[in-house]
TORSE-832906 format. One line per 8 residues: number of its first residue (from 1); for each residue x, y, z of C-alpha. Coordinates in steps of 0.1 Angstrom, whole numbers, always signed. Last residue first. Layout:
BEGIN
NUM> X/Y/Z ~ ...
END
This chain:
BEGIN
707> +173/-221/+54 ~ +205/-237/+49 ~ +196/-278/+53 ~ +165/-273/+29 ~ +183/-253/+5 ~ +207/-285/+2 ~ +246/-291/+8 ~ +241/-270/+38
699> +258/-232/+50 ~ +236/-207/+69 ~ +234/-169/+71 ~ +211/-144/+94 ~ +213/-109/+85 ~ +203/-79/+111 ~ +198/-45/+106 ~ +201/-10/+127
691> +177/+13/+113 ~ +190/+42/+90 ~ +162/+25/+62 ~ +186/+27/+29 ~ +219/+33/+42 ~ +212/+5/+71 ~ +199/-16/+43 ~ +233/-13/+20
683> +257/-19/+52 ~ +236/-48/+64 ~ +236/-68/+31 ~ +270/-64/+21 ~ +282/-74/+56 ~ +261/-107/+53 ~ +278/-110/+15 ~ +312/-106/+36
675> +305/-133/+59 ~ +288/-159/+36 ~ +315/-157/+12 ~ +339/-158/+35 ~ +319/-189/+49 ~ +317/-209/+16 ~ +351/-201/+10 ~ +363/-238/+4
667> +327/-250/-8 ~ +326/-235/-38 ~ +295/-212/-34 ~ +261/-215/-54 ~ +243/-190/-34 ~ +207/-179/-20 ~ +190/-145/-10 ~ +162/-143/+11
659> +139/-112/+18 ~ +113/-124/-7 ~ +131/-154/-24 ~ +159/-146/-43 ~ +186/-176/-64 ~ +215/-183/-78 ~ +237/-155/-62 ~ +273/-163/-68
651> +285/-137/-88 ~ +306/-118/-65 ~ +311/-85/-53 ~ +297/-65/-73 ~ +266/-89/-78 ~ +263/-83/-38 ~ +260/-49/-48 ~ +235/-50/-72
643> +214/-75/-51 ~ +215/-54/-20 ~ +196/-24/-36 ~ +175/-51/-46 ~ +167/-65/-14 ~ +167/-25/-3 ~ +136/-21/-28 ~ +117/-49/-12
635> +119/-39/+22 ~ +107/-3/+8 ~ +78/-20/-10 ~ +69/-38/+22 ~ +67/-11/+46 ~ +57/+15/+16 ~ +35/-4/+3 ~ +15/-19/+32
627> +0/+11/+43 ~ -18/+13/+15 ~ -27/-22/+13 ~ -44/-18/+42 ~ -67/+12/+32 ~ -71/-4/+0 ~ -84/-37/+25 ~ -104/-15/+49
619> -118/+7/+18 ~ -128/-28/+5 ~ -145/-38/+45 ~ -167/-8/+45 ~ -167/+19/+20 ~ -149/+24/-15 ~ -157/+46/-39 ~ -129/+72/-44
611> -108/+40/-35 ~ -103/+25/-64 ~ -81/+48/-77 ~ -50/+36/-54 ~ -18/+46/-64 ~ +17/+33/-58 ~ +48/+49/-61 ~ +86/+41/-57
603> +101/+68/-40 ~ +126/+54/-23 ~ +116/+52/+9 ~ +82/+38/-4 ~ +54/+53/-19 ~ +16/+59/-12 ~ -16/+72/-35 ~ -47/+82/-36
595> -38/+118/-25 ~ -65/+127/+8 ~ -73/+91/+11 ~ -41/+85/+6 ~ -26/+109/+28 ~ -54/+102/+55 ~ -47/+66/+60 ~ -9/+73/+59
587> -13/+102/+84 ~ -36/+73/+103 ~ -5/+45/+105 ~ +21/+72/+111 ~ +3/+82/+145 ~ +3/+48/+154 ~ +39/+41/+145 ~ +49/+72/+163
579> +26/+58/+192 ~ +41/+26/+199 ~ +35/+15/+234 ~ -2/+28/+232 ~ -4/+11/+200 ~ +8/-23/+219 ~ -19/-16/+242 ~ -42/-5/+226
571> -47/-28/+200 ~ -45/-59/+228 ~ -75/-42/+241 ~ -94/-36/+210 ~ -84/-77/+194 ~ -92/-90/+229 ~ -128/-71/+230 ~ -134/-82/+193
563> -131/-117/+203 ~ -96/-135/+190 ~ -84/-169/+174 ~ -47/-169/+165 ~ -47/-191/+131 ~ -14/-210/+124 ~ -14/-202/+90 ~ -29/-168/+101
555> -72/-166/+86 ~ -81/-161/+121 ~ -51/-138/+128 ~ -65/-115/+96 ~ -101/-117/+108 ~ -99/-107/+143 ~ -74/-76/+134 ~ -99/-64/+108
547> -127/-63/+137 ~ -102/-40/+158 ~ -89/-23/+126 ~ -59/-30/+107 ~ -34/-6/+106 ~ -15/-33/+81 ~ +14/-29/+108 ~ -8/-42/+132
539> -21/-77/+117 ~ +18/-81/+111 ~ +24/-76/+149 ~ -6/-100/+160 ~ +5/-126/+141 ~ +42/-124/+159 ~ +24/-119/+189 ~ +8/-155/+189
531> +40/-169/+175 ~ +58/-156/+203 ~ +35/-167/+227 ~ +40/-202/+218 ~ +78/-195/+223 ~ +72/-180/+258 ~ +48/-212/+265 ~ +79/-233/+255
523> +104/-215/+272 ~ +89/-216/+304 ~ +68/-185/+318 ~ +82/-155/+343 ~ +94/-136/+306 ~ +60/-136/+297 ~ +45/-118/+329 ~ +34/-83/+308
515> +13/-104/+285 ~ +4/-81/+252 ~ +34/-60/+256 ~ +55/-87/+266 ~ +46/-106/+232 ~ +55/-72/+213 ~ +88/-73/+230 ~ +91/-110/+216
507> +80/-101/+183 ~ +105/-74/+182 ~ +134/-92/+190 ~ +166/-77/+203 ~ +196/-63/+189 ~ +193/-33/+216 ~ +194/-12/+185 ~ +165/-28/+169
499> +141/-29/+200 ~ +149/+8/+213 ~ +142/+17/+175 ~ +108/-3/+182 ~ +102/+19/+209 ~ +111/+47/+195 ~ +91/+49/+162 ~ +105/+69/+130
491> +72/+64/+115 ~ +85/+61/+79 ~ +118/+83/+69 ~ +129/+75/+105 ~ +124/+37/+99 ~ +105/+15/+124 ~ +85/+7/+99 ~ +115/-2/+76
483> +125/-24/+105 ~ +97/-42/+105 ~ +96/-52/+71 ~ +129/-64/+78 ~ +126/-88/+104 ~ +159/-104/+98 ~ +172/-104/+64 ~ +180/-138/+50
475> +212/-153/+39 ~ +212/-188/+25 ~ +245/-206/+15 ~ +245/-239/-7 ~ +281/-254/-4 ~ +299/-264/-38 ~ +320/-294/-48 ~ +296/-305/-76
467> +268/-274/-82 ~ +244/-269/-53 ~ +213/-282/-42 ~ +178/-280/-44 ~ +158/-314/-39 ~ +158/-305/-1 ~ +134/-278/-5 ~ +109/-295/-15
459> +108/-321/+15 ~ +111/-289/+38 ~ +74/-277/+21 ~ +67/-316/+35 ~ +76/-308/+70 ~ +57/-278/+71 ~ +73/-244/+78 ~ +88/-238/+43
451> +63/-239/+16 ~ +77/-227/-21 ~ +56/-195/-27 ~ +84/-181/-48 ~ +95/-206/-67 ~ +74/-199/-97 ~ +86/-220/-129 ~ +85/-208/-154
443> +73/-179/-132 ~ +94/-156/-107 ~ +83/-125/-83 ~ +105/-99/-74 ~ +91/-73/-50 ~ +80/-42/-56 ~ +47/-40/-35 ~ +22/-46/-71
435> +40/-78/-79 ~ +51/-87/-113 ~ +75/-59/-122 ~ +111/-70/-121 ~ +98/-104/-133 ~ +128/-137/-126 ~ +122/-163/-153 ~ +129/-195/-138
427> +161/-216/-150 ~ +161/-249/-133 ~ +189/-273/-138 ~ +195/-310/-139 ~ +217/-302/-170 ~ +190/-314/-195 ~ +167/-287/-178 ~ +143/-291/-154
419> +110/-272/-158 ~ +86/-307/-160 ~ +98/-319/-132 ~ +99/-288/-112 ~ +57/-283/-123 ~ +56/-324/-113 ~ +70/-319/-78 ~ +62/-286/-70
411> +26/-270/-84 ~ +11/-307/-87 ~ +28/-326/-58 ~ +30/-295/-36 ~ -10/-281/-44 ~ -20/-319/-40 ~ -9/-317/-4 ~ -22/-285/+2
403> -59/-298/-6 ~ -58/-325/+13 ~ -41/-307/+44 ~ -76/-283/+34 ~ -102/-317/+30 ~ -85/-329/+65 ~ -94/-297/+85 ~ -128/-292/+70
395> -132/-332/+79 ~ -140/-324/+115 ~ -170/-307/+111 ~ -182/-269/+125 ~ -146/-256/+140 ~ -134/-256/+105 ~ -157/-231/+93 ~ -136/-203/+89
387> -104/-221/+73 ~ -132/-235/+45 ~ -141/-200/+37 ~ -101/-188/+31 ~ -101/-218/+12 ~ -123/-216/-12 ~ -153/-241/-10 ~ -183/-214/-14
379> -212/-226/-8 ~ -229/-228/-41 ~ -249/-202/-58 ~ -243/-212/-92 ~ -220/-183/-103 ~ -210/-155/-74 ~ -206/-181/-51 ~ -222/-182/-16
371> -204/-171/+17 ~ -196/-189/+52 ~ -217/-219/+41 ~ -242/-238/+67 ~ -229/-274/+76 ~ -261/-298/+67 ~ -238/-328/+61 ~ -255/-332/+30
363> -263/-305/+17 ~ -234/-275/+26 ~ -208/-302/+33 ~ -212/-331/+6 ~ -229/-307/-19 ~ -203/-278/-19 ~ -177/-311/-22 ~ -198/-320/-54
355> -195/-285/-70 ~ -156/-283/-62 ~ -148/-312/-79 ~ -115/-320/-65 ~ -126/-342/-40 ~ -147/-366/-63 ~ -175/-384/-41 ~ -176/-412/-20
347> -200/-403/+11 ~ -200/-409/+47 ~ -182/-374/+54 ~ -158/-388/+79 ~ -148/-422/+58 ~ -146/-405/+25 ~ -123/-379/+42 ~ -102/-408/+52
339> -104/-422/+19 ~ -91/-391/+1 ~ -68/-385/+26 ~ -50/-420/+19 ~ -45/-418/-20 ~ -33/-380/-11 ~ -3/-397/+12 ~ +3/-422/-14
331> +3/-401/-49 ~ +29/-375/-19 ~ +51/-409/-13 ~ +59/-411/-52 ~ +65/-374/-54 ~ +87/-375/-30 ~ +108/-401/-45 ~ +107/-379/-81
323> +120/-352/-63 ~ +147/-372/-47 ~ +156/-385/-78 ~ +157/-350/-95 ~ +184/-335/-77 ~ +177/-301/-88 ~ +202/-276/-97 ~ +192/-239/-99
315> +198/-217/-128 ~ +229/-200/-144 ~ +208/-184/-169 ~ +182/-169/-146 ~ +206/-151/-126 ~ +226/-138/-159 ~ +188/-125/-167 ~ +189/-112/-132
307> +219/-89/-126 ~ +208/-79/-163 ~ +178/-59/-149 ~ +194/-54/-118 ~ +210/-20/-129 ~ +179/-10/-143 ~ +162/-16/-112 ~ +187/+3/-91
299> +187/+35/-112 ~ +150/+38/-110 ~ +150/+33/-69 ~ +177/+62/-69 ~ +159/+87/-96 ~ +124/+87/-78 ~ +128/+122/-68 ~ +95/+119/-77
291> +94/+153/-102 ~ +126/+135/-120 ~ +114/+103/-123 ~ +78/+124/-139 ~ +106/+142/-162 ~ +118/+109/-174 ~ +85/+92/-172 ~ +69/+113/-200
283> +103/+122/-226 ~ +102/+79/-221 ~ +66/+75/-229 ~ +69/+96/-258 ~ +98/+78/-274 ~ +81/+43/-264 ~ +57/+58/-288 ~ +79/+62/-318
275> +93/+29/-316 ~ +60/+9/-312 ~ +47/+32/-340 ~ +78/+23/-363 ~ +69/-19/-355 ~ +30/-9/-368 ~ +41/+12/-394 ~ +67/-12/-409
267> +44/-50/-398 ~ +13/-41/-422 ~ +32/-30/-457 ~ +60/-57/-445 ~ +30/-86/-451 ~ +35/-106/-419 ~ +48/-142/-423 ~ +84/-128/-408
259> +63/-117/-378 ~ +55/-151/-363 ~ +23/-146/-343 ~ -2/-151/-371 ~ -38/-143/-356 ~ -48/-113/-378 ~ -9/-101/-379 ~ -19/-70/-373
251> -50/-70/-353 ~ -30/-98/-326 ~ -2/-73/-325 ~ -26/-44/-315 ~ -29/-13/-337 ~ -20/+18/-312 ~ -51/+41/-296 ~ -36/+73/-283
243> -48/+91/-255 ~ -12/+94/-241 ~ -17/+83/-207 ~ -43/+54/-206 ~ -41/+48/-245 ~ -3/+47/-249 ~ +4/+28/-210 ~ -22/+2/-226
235> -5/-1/-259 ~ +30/-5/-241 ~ +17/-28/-219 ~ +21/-15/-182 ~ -10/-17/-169 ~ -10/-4/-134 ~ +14/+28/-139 ~ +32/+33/-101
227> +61/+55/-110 ~ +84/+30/-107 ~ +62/+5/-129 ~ +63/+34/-153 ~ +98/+37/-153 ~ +107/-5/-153 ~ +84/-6/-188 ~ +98/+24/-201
219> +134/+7/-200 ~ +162/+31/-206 ~ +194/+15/-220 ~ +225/+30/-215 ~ +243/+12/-181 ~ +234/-18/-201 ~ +259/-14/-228 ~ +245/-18/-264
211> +266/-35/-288 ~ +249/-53/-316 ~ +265/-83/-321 ~ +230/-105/-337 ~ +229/-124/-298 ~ +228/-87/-282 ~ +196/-75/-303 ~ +182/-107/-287
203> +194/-101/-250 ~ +183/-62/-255 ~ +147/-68/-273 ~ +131/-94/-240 ~ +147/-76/-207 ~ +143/-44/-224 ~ +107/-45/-225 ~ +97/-12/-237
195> +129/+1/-249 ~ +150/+37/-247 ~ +187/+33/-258 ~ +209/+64/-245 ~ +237/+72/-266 ~ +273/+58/-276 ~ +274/+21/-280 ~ +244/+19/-302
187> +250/+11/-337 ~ +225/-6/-355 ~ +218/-36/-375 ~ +194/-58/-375 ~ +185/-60/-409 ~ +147/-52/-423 ~ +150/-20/-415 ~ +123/+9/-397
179> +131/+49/-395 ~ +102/+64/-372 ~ +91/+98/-370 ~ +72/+114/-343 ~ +84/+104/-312 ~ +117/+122/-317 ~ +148/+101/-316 ~ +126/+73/-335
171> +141/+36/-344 ~ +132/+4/-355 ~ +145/-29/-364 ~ +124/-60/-383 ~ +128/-94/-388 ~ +148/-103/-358 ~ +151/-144/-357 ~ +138/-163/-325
163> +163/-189/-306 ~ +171/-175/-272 ~ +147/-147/-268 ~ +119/-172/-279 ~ +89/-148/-283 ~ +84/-157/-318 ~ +96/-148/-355 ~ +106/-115/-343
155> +99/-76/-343 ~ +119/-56/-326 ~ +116/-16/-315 ~ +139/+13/-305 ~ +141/+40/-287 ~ +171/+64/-292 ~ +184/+95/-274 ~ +203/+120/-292
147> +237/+107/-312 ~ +219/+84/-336 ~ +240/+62/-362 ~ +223/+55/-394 ~ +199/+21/-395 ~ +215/-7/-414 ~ +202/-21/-448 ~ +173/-18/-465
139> +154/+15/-449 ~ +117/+17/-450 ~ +109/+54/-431 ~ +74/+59/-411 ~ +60/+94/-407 ~ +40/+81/-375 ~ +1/+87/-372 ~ -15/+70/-337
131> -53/+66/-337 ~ -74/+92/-315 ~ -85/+89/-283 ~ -121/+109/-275 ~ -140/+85/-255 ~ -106/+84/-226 ~ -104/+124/-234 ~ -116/+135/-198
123> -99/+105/-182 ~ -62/+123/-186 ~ -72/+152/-167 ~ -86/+136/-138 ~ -47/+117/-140 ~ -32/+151/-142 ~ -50/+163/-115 ~ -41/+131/-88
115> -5/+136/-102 ~ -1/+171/-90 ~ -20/+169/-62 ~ +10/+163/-44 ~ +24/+196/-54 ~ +9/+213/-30 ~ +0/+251/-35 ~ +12/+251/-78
107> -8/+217/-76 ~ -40/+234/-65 ~ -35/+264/-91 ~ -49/+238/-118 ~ -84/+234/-95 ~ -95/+201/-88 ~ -118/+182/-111 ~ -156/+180/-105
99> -174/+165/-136 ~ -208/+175/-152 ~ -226/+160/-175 ~ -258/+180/-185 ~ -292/+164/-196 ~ -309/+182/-165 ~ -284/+164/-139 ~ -254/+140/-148
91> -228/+128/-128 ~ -190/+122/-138 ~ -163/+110/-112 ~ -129/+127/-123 ~ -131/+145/-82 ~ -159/+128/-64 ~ -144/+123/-28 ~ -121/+148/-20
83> -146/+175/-41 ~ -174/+165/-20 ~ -204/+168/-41 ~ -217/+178/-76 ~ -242/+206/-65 ~ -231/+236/-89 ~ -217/+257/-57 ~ -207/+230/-43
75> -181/+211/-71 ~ -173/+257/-78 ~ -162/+259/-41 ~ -141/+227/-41 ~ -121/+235/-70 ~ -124/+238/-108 ~ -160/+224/-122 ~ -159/+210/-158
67> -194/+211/-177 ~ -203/+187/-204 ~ -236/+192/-232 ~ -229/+229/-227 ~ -261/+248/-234 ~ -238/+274/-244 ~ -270/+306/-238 ~ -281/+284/-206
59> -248/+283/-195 ~ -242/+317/-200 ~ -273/+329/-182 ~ -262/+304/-152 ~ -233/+318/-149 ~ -243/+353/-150 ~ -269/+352/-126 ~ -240/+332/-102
51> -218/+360/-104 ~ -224/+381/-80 ~ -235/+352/-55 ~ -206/+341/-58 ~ -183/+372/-51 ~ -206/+377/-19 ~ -196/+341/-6 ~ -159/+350/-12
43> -142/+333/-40 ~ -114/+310/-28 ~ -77/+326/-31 ~ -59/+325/-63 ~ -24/+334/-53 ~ -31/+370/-61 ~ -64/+382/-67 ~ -98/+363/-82
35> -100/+378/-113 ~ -134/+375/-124 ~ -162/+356/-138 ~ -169/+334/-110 ~ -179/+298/-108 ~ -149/+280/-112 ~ -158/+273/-147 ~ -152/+247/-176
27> -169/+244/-210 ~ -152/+222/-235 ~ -137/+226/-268 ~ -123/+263/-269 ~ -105/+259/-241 ~ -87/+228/-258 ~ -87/+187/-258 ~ -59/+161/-265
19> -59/+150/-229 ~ -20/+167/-231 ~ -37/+198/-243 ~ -58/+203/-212 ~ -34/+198/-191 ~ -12/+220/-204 ~ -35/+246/-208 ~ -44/+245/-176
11> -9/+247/-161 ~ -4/+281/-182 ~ -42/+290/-164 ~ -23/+283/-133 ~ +8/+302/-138 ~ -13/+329/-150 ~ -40/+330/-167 ~ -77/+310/-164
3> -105/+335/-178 ~ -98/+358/-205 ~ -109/+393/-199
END
């Protein structure tokens, strides 16, 4: 009888056929040669040692040069490990490679091994990916119309969405056949547009009067990055998931980025092939958005794809005077640090040179490095090293305020500059998918990480304004991160619940936690408290370890210094206070170390392959980054929940920073504005978390003066 039927041995196959392999092409076994019963139950002890002469007979008749093992019994049974730990992880023994997978029937019992074996699956064929073949059709003129879903392709002169020319168009409904034109033509209105990209071909195709609503369009890059794909290039997402190998644009054009001076017998297949396989991807994610229940999170991000573009065109105003001022007194303030840490050192020697700092503390001044680098051998200069070792020499503290003062004049002063527009306004490129949590990042220029607690991070802040007769109005969520803990579709935890719906604050409850007589001290030692806890809270809510808990408020901006005994006790105690969230903290710990992979309230997914092989202080970190996701992720999905409806509402929003988002308002309505977009804000979060939220809101006539 055939081994493998069944629902299982159906799953099999389709596993195996989407690696590109067959039955007949590699040797697996679960280490019995019959029927196993209904539900496939674990072979019995006496069942395997039945069949073991004949396994090993056949395999010595085969010589298979690769062996697959199915389940945990058949991984011991042929010596290849724990199955939890070593699944997809080759080892060889006798000339023989053999890898552990997990059985197919596994999925059909829990379904969140589904993507853990499909992914083992995948890495079976990644020697054995073959080149893409696309039936490719030249048409002069304009595509025909498409009813069924369409993905599409450009090709341009550069990567200029506002001034490059479209040289070539293409289109495949099926993944298999491509029709390509040299005009840019198309109509679109009626069916679902698939792209890679949308945010750069959609804008473009949209400048030459082709209509294609946003509420149509289907962006394979947002999908995957919902569904928690690490490398999202179209070529990489075709070779990690597909097993195909696609022509790069660099081995095409042979160095020549500007595609009209591409030979059309070169640029058609490739342009078809990019079509054709953001087809595939597509028919991929949309049953894998589907299988996540991930449809919510997916709809939101392609509804704030073109929230941001028009974001990003109506920019942020600088006044460019005062930046230029402050840029001035920053050339004076780093003139000064670099003498006074001439003066403490005893030495003149080049600040920024990392190798001649290394010498100056670590020679020198005989101060004994934290870590060496991986290069020359140096002490290491970094700052998470220097932050450590500031209690051994006074000028450690001076060389870091040196070293963040030239981060703002070069990163913020000349990088805003430099990214200001004729109009006095910046446009930064918002990314949808540039951090790892979910949240938006920005570049060109990043305005992100712009400081805000230091006098000088203020400074920077000042230079943005709003338009003539307008108010600038920030509105930030309140503790949010700590409120999607607190979530009943997260840990569901009382005492923080207790926290929220008293409209209290969480730091401060953690802070009488830690000292039961804090409410008996003044203000000021409460406040300084505060900060302490505060630290302390978001060290927690990583599930950081005793030891991890002493070396994440040591490397705090302000550091809270701990001994190991503090860090345990004050870990009990506020755990002890906050069991669901404790308990919630090790079932995430376990799930993905059991899954290798987290998600957030709404389903957006993260995995973690590393961590098959991690021990120590990196399974610590993936550990904490694991837990992090779907606290952070899930903040970071309702700010852009909010964003769509606040977008609704009005389009005022100019800018978002993490949990902050900032308007342009005329300065009449500034506080309607204010009032009702607060309103927005709560209303879409408590949907989202079911946790009572708070928004904070202020009016100024700079960011600065509202934040």
């Amino acid at each position: 009888m055939r081994p493998f039927v069944g629902d299982a041995g159906i799953y099999l196959n389709t596993l195996l056929h989407s690696a590109g392999l067959s039955r007949d092409s590699i040797y697996i076994t679960n280490c019995v040669k019959h029927w196993p019963g209904f539900g496939n139950p674990n072979p019995k002890v006496a069942e395997l040692r039945a069949c073991n002469h004949w396994l090993q007979m056949e395999i010595a008749m085969v010589k298979p040069k690769l062996i697959i093992t199915l389940g945990a019994v058949a991984a011991h049974q042929l010596g290849v490990g724990d199955l939890k730990k070593h699944h997809g992880i080759a080892t060889e023994r006798n000339g023989i490679i053999y890898i552990p997978l997990y059985h197919p029937a596994a999925a059909l019992h829990n379904p969140l091994l589904k993507p853990i074996i499909e992914a083992d699956f995948h890495s079976l064929n990644s020697g054995l990916t073959s080149k893409v073949s696309i039936a490719t059709n030249f048409i002069r003129g304009s595509l025909p119309k498409f009813s069924e879903p369409v993905a599409i392709d450009i090709e341009t002169t550069s990567l200029d969405t506002k001034n490059c020319e479209v040289v070539l168009l293409a289109a495949s409904t099926d993944g298999h056949t491509a029709y390509v034109s040299n005009t840019p033509i198309i109509d679109l209105q009626n069916t679902r547009v698939i792209v890679h990209n949308a945010a750069f071909d959609i804008p473009i195709l949209h400048r030459y009067g082709v209509v294609i609503p946003w509420e149509n369009v289907w962006d394979t890059m947002l999908s995957g990055y919902i569904l928690g794909v690490e490398q999202l290039g179209l070529k990489a997402r075709a070779l990690r998931e597909l097993n195909i190998s696609m022509e790069t644009f660099e081995e095409v054009g042979g160095g020549e980025y500007d595609s009209s001076k591409i030979s059309l017998e070169k640029l058609v297949p490739y342009c078809g092939a990019d079509a054709a396989i953001t087809h595939r991807l597509y028919e991929k994610d949309l049953q894998n958005i589907k299988d996540n229940t991930a449809e919510d999170i997916f709809s939101v991000e392609m509804q704030l794809l073109p929230i941001l573009l028009e974001i990003s065109r109506r920019g942020v105003k600088i006044d460019t005077r005062k930046l230029h001022l402050f840029g001035v007194d920053l050339d004076y303030d780093l003139s000064e640090q670099v003498h006074k840490i001439h003066e403490l050192t005893g030495y003149a020697f080049n600040v920024n040179s990392s190798e001649q700092l290394a010498d100056v503390l670590f020679t020198k001044l005989k101060i004994k490095p934290r870590r060496r680098t991986k290069g020359k051998g140096h002490g290491s200069t970094d700052k998470e090293s220097l932050v450590a070792l500031q209690k051994h020499h006074p000028v450690i503290k001076e060389i870091i305020e040196y070293r963040s003062l030239a981060k703002l004049k070069g990163t913020y002063v000349d990088g805003l500059l430099d990214a200001v527009d004729p109009g006095g306004r910046i446009h930064t490129t918002f990314r949808q998918t540039g951090a790892i949590t979910g949240r938006i990042s920005s570049a060109k220029p990043n305005l992100q990480n712009i400081p805000s607690r230091s006098e000088r991070g203020q400074n920077i802040r000042q230079v943005f304004i709003p338009s003539e007769g307008n108010s600038w109005v920030s509105l930030d969520y309140s503790q949010i991160e700590f409120r999607a803990a607190a979530s009943p579709k997260l840990s569901g935890d009382k005492s923080m619940l207790r926290v929220f719906e008293n409209n209290e604050d969480i730091h401060l409850d953690t802070s009488r936690i830690i000292y039961p007589k804090c409410d008996t001290l003044n203000e000021s030692t409460k406040a300084r408290l505060r900060v302490t806890a505060k630290t302390i809270n978001f060290g927690l809510l990583f599930g950081l370890t005793d030891t991890g808990v002493v070396r994440y408020c040591a490397e705090a901006d302000p550091p809270v210094f701990l001994t190991l005994a503090e860090a345990a006790n004050i870990r009990q105690r506020v755990l002890g206070v906050r069991y669901e969230l404790a308990k919630w903290l090790n079932d995430t710990k376990i799930h993905v170390i059991d899954y290798g992979w987290t998600e957030t309230i709404m389903h957006r997914r993260r995995y973690y392959p590393g961590i098959k092989y991690a021990e120590g202080y990196p399974l610590e970190d993936i550990l904490k980054a694991a837990i992090n996701h779907p606290i952070q992720g899930s903040a970071a999905d309702v700010l852009k929940a909010t964003m769509v409806e606040v977008e609704r509402e009005h389009q005022y929003t100019i800018l978002t920073v993490h949990d902050e988002l900032c308007l342009d308002v005329p300065s009449y309505k500034a506080e309607y504005i204010a009032k009702r977009t607060a309103n927005i804000m709560v209303a879409v979060a408590e949907e989202i978390l079911e946790v009572p939220v708070k928004v904070t809101w202020k009016i100024g006539k700079t960011w600065g003066e509202a934040h």
